[in-house]
mmJSON file of the N, C-alpha and C atoms, coordinates in Angstrom:
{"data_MODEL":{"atom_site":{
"group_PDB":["ATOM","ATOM","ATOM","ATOM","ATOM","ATOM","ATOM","ATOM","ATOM","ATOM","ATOM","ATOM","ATOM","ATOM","ATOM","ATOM","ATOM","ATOM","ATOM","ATOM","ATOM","ATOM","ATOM","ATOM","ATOM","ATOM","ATOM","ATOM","ATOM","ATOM","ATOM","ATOM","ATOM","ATOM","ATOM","ATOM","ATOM","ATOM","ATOM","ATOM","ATOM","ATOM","ATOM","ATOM","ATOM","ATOM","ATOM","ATOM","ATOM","ATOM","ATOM","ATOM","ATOM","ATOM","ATOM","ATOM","ATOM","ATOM","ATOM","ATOM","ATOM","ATOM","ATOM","ATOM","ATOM","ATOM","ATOM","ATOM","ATOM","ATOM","ATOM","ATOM","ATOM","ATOM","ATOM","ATOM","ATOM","ATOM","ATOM","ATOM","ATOM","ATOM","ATOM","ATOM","ATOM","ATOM","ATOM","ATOM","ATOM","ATOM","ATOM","ATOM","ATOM","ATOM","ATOM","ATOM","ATOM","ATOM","ATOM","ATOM","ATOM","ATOM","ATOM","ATOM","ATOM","ATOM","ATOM","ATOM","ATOM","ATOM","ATOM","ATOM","ATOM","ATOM","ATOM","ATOM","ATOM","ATOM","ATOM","ATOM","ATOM","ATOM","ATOM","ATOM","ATOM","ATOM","ATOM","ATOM","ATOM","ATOM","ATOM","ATOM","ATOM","ATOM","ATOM","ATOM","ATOM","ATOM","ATOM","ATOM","ATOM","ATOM","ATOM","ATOM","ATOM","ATOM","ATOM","ATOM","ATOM","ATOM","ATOM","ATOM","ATOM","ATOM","ATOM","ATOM","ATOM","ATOM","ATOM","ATOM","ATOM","ATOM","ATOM","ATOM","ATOM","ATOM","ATOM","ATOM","ATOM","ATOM","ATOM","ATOM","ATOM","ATOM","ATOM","ATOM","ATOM","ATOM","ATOM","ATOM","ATOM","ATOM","ATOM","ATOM","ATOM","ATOM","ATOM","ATOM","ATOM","ATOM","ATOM","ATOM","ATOM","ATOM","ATOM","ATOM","ATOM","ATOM"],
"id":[1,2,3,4,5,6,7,8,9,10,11,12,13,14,15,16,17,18,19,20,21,22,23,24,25,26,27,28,29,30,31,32,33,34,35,36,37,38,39,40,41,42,43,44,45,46,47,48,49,50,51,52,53,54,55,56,57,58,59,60,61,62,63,64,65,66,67,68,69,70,71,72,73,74,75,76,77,78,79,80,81,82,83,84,85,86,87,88,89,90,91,92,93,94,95,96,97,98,99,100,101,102,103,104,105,106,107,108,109,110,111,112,113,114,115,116,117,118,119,120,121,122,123,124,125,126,127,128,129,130,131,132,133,134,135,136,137,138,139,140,141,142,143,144,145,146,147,148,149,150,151,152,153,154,155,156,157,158,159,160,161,162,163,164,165,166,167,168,169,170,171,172,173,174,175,176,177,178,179,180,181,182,183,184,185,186,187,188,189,190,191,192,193,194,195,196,197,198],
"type_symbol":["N","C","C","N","C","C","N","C","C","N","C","C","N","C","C","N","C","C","N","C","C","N","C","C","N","C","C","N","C","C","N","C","C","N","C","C","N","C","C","N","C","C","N","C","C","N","C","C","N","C","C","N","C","C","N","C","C","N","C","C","N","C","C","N","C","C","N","C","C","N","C","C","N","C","C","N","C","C","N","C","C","N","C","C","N","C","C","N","C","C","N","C","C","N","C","C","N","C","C","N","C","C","N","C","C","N","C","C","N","C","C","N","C","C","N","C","C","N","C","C","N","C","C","N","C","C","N","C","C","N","C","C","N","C","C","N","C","C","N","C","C","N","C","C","N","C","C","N","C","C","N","C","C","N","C","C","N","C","C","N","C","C","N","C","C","N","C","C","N","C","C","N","C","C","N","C","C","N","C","C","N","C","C","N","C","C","N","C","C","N","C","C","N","C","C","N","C","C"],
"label_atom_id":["N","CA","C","N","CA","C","N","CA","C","N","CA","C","N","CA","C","N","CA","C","N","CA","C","N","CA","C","N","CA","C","N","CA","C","N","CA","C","N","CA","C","N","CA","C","N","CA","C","N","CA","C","N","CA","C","N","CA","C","N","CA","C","N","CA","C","N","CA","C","N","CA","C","N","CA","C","N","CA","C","N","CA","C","N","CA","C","N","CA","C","N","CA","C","N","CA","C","N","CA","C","N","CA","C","N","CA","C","N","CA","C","N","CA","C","N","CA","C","N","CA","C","N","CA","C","N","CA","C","N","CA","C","N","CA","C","N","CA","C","N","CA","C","N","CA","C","N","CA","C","N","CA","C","N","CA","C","N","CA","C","N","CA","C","N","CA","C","N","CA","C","N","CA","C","N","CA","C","N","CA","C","N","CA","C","N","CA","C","N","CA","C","N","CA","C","N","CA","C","N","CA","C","N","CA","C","N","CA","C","N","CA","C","N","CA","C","N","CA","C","N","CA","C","N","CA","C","N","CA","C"],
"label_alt_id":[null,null,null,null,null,null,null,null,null,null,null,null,null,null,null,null,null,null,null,null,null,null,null,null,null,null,null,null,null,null,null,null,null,null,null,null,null,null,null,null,null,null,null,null,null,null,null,null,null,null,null,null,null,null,null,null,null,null,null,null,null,null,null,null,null,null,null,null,null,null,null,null,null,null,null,null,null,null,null,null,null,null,null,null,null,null,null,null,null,null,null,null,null,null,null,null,null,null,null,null,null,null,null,null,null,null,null,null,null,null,null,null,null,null,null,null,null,null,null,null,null,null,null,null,null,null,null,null,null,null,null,null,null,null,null,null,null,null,null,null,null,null,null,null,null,null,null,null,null,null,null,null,null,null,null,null,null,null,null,null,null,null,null,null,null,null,null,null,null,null,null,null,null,null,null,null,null,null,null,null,null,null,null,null,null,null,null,null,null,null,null,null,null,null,null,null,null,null],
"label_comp_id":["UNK","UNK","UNK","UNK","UNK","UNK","UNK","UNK","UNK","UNK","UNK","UNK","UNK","UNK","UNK","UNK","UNK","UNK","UNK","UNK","UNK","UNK","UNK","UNK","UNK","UNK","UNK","UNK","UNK","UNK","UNK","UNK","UNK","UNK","UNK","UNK","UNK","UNK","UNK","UNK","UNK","UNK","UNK","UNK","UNK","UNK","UNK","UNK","UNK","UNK","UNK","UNK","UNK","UNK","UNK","UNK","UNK","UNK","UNK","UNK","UNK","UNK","UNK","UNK","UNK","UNK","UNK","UNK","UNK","UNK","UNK","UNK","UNK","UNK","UNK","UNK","UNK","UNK","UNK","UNK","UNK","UNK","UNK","UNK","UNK","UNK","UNK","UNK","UNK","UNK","UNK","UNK","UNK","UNK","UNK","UNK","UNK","UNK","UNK","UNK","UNK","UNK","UNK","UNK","UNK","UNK","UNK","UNK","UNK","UNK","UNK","UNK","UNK","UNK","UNK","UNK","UNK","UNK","UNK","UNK","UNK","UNK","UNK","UNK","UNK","UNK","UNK","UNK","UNK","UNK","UNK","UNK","UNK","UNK","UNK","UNK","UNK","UNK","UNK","UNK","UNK","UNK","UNK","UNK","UNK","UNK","UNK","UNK","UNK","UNK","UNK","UNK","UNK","UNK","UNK","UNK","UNK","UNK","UNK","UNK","UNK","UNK","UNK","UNK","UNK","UNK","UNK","UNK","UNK","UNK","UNK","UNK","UNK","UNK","UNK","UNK","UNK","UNK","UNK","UNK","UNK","UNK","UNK","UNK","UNK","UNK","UNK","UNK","UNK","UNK","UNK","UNK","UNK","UNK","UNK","UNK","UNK","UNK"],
"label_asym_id":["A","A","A","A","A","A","A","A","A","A","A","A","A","A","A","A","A","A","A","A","A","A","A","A","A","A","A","A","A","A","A","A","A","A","A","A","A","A","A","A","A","A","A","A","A","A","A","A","A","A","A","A","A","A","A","A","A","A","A","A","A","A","A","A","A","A","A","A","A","A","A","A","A","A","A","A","A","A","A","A","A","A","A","A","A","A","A","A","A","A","A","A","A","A","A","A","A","A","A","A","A","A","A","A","A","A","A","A","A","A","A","A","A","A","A","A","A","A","A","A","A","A","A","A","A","A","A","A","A","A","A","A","A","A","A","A","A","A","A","A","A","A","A","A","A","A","A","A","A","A","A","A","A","A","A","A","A","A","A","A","A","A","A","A","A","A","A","A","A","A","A","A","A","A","A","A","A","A","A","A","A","A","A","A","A","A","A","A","A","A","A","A","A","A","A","A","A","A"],
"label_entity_id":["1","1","1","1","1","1","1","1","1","1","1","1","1","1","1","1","1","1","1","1","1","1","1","1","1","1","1","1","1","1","1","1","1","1","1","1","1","1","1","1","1","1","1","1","1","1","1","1","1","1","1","1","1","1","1","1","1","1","1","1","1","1","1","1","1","1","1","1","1","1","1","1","1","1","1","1","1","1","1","1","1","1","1","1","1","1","1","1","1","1","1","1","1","1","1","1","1","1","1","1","1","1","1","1","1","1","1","1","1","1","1","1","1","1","1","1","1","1","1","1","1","1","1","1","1","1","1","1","1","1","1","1","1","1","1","1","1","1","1","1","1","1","1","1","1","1","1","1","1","1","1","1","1","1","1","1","1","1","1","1","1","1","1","1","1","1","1","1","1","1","1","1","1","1","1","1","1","1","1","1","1","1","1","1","1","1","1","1","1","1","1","1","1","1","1","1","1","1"],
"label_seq_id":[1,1,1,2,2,2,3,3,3,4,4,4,5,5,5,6,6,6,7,7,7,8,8,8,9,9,9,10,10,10,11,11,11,12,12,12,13,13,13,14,14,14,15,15,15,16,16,16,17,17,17,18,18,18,19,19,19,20,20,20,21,21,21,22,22,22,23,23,23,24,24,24,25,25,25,26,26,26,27,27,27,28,28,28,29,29,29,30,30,30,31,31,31,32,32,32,33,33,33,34,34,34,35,35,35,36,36,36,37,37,37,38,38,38,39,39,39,40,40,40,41,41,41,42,42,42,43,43,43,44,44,44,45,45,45,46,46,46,47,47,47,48,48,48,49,49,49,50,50,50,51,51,51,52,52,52,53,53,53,54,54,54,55,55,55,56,56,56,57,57,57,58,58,58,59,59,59,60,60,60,61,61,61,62,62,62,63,63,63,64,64,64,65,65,65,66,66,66],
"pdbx_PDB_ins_code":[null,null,null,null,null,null,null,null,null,null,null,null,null,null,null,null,null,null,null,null,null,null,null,null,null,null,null,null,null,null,null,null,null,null,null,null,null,null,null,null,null,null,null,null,null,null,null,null,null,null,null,null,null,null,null,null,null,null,null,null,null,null,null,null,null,null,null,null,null,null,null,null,null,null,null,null,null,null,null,null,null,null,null,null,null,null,null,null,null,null,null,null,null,null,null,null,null,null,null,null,null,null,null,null,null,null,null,null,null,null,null,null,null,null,null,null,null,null,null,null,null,null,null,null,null,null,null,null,null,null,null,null,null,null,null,null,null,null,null,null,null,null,null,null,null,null,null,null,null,null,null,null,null,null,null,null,null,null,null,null,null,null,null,null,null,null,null,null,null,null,null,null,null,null,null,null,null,null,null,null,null,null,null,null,null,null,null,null,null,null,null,null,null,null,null,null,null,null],
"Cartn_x":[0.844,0.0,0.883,0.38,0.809,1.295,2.269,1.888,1.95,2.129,2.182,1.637,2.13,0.898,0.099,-1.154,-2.104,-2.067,-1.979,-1.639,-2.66,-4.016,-5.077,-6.5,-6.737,-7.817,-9.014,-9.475,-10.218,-9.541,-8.499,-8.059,-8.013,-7.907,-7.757,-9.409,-10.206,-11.59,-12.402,-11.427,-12.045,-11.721,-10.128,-9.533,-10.544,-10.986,-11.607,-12.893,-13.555,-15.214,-14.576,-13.757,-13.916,-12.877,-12.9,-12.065,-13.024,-12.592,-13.551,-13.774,-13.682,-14.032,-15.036,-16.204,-17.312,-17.387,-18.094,-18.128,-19.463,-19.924,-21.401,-21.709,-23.165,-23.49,-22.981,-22.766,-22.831,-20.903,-20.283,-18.429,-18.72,-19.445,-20.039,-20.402,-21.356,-21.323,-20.155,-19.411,-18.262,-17.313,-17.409,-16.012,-16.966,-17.669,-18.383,-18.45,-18.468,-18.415,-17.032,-16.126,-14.376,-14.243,-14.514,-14.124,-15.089,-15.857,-16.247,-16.292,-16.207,-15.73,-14.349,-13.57,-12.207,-11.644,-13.068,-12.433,-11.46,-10.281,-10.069,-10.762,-10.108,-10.36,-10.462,-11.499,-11.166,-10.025,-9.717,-8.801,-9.572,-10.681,-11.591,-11.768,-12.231,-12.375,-11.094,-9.653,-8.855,-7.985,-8.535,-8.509,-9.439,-10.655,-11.461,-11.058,-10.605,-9.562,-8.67,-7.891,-6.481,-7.204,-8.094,-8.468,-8.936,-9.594,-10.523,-9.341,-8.392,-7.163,-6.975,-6.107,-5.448,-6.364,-7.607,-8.308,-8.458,-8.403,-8.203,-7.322,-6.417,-5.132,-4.407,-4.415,-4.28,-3.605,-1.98,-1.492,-2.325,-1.213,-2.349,-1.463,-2.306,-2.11,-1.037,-0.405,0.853,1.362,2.236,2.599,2.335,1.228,1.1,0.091,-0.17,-2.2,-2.821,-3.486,-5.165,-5.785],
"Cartn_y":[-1.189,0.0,1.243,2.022,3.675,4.032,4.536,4.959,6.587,7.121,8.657,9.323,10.485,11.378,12.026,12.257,12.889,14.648,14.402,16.049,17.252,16.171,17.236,16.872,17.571,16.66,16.068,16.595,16.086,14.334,14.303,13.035,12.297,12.625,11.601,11.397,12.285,11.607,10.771,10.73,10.294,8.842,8.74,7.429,6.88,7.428,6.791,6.321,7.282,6.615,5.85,5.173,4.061,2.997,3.261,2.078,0.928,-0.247,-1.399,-0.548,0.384,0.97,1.774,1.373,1.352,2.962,3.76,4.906,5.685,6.568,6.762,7.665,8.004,8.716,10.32,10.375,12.001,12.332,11.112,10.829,11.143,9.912,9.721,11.232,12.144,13.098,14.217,14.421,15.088,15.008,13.547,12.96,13.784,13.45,13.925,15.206,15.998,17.564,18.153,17.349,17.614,17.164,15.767,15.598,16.368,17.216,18.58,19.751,19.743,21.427,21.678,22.661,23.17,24.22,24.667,25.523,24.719,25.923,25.269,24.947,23.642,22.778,23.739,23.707,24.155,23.096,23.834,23.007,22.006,21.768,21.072,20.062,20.249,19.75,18.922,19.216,18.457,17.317,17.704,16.768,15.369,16.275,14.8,13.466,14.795,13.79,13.156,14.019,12.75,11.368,11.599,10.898,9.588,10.085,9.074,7.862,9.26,8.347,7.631,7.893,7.127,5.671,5.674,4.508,3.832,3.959,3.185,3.248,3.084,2.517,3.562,4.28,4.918,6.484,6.416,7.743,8.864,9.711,11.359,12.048,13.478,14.356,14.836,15.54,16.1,17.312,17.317,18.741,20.328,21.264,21.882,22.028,20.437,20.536,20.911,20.781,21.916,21.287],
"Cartn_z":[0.0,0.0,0.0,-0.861,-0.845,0.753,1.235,2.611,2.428,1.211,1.196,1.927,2.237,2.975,1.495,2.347,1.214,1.192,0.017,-0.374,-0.09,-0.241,-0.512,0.825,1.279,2.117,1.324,0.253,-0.815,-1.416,-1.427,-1.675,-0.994,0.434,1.998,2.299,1.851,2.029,1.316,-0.262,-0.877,-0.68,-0.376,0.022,1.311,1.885,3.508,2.778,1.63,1.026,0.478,0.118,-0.992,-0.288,1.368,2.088,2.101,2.839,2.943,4.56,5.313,7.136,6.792,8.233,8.121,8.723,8.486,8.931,9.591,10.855,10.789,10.155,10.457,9.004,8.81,10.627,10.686,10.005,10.323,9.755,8.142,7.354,5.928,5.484,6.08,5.623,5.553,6.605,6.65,5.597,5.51,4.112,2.777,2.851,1.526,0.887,2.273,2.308,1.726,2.76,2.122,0.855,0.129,-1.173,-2.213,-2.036,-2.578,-2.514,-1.16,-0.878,-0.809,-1.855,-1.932,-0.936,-0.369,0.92,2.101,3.042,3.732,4.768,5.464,6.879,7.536,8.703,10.077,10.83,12.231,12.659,13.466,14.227,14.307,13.165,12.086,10.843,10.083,10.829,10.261,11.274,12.743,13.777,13.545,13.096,12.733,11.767,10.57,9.638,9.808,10.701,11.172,12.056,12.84,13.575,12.537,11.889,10.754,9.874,9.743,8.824,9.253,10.698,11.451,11.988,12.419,12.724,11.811,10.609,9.006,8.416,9.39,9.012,7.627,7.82,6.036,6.641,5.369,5.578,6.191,6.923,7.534,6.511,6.301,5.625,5.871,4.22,4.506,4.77,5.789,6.213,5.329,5.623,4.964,4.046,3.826,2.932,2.753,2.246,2.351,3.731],
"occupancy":[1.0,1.0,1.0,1.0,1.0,1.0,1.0,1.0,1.0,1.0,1.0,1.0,1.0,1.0,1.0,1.0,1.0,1.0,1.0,1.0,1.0,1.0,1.0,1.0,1.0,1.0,1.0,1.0,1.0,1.0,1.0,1.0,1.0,1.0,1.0,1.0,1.0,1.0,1.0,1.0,1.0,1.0,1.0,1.0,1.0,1.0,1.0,1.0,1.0,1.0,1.0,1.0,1.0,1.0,1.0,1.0,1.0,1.0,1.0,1.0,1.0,1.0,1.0,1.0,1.0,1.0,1.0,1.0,1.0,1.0,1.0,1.0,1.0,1.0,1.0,1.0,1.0,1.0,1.0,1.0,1.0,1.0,1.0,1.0,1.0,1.0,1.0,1.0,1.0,1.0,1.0,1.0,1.0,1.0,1.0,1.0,1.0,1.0,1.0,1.0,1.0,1.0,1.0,1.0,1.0,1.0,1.0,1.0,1.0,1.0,1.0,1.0,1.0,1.0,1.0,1.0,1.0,1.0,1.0,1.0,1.0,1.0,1.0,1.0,1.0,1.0,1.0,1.0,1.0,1.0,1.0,1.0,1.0,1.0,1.0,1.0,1.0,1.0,1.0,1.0,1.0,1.0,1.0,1.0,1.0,1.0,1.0,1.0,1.0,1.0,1.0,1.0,1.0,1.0,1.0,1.0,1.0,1.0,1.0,1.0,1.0,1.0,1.0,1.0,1.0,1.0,1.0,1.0,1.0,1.0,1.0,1.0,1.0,1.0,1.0,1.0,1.0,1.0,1.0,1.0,1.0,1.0,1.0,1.0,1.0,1.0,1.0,1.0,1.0,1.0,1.0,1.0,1.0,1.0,1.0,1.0,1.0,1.0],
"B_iso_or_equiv":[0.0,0.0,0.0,0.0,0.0,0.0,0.0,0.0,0.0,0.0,0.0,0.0,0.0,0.0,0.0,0.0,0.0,0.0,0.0,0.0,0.0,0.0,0.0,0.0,0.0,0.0,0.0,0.0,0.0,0.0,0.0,0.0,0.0,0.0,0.0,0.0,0.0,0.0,0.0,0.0,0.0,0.0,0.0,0.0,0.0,0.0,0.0,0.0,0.0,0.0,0.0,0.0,0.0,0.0,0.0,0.0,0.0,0.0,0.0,0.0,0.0,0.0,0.0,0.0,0.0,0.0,0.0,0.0,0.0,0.0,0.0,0.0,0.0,0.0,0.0,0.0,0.0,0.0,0.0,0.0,0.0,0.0,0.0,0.0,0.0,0.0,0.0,0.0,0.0,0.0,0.0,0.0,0.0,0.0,0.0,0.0,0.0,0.0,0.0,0.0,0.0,0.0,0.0,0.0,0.0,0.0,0.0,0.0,0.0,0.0,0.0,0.0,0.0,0.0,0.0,0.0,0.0,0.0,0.0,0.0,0.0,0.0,0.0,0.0,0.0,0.0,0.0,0.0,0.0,0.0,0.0,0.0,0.0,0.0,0.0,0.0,0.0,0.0,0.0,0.0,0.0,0.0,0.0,0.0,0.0,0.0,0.0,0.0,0.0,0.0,0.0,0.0,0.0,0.0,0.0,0.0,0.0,0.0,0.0,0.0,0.0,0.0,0.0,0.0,0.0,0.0,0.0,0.0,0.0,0.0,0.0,0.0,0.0,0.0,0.0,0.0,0.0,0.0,0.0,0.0,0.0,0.0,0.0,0.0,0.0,0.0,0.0,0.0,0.0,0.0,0.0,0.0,0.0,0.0,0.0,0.0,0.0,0.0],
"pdbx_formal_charge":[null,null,null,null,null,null,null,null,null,null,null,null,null,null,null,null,null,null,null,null,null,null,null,null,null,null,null,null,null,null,null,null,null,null,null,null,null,null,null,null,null,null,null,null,null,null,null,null,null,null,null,null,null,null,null,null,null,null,null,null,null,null,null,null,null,null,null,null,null,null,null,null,null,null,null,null,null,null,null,null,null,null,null,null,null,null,null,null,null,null,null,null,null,null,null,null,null,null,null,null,null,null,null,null,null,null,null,null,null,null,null,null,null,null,null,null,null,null,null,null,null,null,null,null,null,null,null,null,null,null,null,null,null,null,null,null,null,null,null,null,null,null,null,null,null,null,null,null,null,null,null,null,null,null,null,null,null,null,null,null,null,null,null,null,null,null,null,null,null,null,null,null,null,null,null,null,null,null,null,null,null,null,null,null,null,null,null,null,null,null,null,null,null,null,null,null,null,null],
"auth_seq_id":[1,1,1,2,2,2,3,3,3,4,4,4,5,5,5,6,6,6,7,7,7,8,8,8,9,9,9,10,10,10,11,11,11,12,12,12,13,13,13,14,14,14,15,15,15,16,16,16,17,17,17,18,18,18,19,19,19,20,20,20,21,21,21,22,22,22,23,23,23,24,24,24,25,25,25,26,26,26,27,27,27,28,28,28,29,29,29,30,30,30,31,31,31,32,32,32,33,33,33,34,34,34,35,35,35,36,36,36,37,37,37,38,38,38,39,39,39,40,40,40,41,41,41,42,42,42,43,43,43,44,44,44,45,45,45,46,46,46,47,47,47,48,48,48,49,49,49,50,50,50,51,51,51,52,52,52,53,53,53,54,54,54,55,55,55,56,56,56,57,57,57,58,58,58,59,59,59,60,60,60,61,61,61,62,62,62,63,63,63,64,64,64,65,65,65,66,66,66],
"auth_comp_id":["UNK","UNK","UNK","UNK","UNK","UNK","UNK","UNK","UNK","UNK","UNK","UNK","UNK","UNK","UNK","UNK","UNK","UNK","UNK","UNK","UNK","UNK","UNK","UNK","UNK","UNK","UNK","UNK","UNK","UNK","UNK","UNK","UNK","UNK","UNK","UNK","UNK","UNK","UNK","UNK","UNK","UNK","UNK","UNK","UNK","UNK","UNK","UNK","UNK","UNK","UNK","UNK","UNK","UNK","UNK","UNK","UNK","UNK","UNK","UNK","UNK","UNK","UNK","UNK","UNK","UNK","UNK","UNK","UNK","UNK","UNK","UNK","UNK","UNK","UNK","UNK","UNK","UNK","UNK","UNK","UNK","UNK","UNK","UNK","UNK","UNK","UNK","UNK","UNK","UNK","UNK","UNK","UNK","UNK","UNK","UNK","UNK","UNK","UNK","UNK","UNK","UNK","UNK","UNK","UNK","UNK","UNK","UNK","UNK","UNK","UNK","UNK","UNK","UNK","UNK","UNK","UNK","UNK","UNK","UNK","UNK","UNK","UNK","UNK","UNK","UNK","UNK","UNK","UNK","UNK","UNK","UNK","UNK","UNK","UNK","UNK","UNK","UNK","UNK","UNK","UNK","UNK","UNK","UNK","UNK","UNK","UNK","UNK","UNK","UNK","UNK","UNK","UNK","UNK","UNK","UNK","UNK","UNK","UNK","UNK","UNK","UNK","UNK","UNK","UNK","UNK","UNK","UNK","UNK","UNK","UNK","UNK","UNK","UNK","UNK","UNK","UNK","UNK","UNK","UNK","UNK","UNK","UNK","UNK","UNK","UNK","UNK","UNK","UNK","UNK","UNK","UNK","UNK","UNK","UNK","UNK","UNK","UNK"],
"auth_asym_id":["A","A","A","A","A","A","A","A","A","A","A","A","A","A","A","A","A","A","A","A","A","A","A","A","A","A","A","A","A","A","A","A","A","A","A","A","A","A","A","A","A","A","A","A","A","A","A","A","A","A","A","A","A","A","A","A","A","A","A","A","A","A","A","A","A","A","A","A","A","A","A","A","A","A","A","A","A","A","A","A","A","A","A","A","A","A","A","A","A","A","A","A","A","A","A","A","A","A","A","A","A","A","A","A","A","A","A","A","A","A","A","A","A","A","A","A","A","A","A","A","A","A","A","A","A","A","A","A","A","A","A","A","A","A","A","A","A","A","A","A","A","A","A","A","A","A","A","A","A","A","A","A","A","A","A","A","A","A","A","A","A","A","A","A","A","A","A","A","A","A","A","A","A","A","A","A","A","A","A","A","A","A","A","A","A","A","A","A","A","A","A","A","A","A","A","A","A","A"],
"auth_atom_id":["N","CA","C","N","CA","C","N","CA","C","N","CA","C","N","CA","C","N","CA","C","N","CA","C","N","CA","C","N","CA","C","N","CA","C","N","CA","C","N","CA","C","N","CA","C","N","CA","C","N","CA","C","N","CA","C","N","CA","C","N","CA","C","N","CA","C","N","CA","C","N","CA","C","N","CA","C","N","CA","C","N","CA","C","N","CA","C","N","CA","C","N","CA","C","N","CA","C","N","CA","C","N","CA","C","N","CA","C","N","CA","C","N","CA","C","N","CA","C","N","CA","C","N","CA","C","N","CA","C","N","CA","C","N","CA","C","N","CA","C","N","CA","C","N","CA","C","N","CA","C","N","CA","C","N","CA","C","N","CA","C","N","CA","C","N","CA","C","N","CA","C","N","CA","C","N","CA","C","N","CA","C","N","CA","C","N","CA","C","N","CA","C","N","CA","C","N","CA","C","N","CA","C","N","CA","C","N","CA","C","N","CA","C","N","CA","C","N","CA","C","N","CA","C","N","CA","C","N","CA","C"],
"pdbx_PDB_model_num":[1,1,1,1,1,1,1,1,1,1,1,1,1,1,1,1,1,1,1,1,1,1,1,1,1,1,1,1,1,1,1,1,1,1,1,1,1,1,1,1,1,1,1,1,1,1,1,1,1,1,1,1,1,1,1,1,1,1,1,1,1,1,1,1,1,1,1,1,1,1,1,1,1,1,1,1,1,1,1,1,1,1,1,1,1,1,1,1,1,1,1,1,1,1,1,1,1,1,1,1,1,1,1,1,1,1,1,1,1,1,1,1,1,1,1,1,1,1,1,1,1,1,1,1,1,1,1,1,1,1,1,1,1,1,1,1,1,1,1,1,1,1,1,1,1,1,1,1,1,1,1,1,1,1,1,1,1,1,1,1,1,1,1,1,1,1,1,1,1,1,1,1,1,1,1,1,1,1,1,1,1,1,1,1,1,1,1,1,1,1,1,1,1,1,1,1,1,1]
}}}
C-alpha cells in the first residue's frame, strides 16, 4: 500500500469513502463535504480527519495541505 501522505484533504476523504471501514453517518457526511468542498479545513475539521485516517489505518495528511 501507498503509505504517502495525502496532499489534498479532498483526496484523503475520498480514500476513507472508498475504504472497505465502516463509517457513521454524521463521519459519511463530513467525508463527503471535504471531497467537494475546496475551501479550507477548520482546525476542528482536520482533527477529525487525522483521527478518521489514522483509525483506518491509512497515511495522515501532509505537512502543509489543504
Amino acid at each position: 500500500m501507498n503509505r504517502q501522505p495525502f496532499p489534498t484533504h479532498r483526496l484523503a476523504a475520498l480514500a476513507l469513502l472508498n475504504s472497505d471501514h465502516r463509517f457513521s453517518r454524521k463521519a459519511g457526511q463530513f467525508l463527503g463535504q471535504l471531497a467537494v468542498d475546496t475551501a479550507p479545513m477548520s482546525e476542528a475539521q482536520a482533527d477529525w480527519l487525522d483521527k478518521l485516517l489514522d483509525r483506518s489505518g491509512l497515511p495522515p495528511m501532509a505537512a502543509g495541505g489543504e
